[in-house]
C-alpha positions in Angstrom: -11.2 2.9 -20.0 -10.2 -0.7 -20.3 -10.6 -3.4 -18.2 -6.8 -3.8 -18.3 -6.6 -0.3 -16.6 -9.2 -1.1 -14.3 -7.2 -4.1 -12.6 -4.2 -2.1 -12.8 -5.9 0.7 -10.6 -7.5 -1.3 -8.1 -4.0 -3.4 -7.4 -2.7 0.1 -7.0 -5.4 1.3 -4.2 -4.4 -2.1 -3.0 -0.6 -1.4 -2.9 -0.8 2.6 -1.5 -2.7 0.7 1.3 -0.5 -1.7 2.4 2.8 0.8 2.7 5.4 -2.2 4.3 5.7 -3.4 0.2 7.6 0.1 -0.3 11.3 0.6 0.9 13.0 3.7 0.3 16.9 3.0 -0.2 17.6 6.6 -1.3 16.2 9.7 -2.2 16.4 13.6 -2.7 13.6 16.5 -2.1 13.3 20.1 -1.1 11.8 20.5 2.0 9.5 23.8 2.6 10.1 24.8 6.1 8.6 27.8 7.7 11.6 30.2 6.9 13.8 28.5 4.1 13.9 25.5 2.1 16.0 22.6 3.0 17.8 20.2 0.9 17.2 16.3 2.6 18.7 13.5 1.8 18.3 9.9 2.4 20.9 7.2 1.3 21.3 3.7 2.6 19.7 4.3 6.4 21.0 8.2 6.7 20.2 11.2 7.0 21.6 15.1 5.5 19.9 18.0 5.4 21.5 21.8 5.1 20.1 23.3 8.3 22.0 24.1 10.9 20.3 22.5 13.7 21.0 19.1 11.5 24.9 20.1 11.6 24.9 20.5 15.1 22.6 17.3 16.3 22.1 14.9 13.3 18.4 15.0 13.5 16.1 18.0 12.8 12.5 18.8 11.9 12.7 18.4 8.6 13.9 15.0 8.9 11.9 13.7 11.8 8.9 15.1 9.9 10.0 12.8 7.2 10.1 9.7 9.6 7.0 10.2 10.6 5.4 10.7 7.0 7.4 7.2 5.3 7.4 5.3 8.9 7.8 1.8 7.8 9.0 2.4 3.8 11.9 3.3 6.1 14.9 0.9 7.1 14.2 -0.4 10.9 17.3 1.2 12.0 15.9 5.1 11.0 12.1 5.1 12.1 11.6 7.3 14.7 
């Protein structure tokens, strides 16, 4: 390995350390719950996901679990 790589590692420790550089804006995943998958979305500070408790309160699980994973890659406005 060269020591090109090297640097470029270590600034990327660096960088998965210090998780305030990231902000998500938007984003897309499956999310494995305990009896279906879920579809989740994030887009500019809000929120989908296709379970039914979403539908009926805006927040669920799934997404709250989500808060707490990216907590401040996040917009202020949608941290738990």
């Amino acid at each position: 390995m060269d020591y090109g790589m090297i640097g470029k590692i270590e600034k990327a420790k660096r960088y998965a350390q210090e998780p305030d550089r990231f902000h998500f804006d938007q984003f897309a995943m499956t999310f494995r719950g305990d009896n279906n998958n879920h579809q989740v979305k994030f887009d500019q500070g809000h929120w989908q996901c296709d379970c039914e408790f979403f539908h009926l309160r805006g927040v669920c699980c799934h997404t709250m679990a989500l808060e707490r994973i990216l907590d401040k890659m996040l917009p202020v406005a949608s941290a738990v």
